[in-house]
C-alpha positions, 0 to 999 in steps of 0.5 A: 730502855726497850718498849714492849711491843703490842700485843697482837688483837685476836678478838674474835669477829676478825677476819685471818688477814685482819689477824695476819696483819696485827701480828705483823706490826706487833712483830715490826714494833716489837723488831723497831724497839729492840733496834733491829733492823729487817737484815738483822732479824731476819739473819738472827732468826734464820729466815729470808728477808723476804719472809720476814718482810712478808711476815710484817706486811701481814701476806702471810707466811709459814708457821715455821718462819713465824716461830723461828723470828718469835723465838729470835725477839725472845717472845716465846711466851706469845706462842705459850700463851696459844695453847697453855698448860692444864694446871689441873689433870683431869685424870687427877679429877676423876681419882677423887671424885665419888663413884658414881652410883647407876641403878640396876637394869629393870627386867620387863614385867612377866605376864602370868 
């Protein structure tokens, strides 16, 4: 039976390498509790092990790399969650909405 990996902590007061770090260690349990060691991971996602190493390690890394080991530990639903879908269109917001009224420009008063 596999453990779920923690989600990484994306509060907001945290600096990018504080980020950088959390999501390198949810990846490393995440990696740990599918029993995968780094050469495996790193052969399955298609990376180097030196930047799946420094992907863990939180010294940063491309975005590239970190998609391709996310979509190798099936855990494409954390990069969905970034940017997620508009359930509603706002297109389809305006068709029903009423028309709006505006009032007609006032023409300056003539002296006379």
């Amino acid at each position: 039976m596999t453990r779920a990996a923690p989600s990484p902590d994306m509060s907001p007061a945290r600096t990018p390498e504080e980020i950088e770090t959390s999501v390198g260690e949810a990846l490393r349990a995440l990696r740990l509790a599918r029993d995968l060691d780094q050469a495996g991971l790193a052969t399955q996602a298609g990376v180097s092990v030196s930047a799946l190493k420094s992907l863990e390690g939180g010294r940063g890394s491309t975005l590239h790399t970190l998609v391709k080991v996310v979509r190798a530990l099936g855990r494409e639903d954390w990069l969905a969650s970034i940017a997620p879908v508009a359930s509603v269109s706002p297109l389809a917001m305006l068709r029903g909405a009423p028309v709006r009224l505006r009032a007609g420009r006032r023409k300056p008063a003539t002296e006379g």
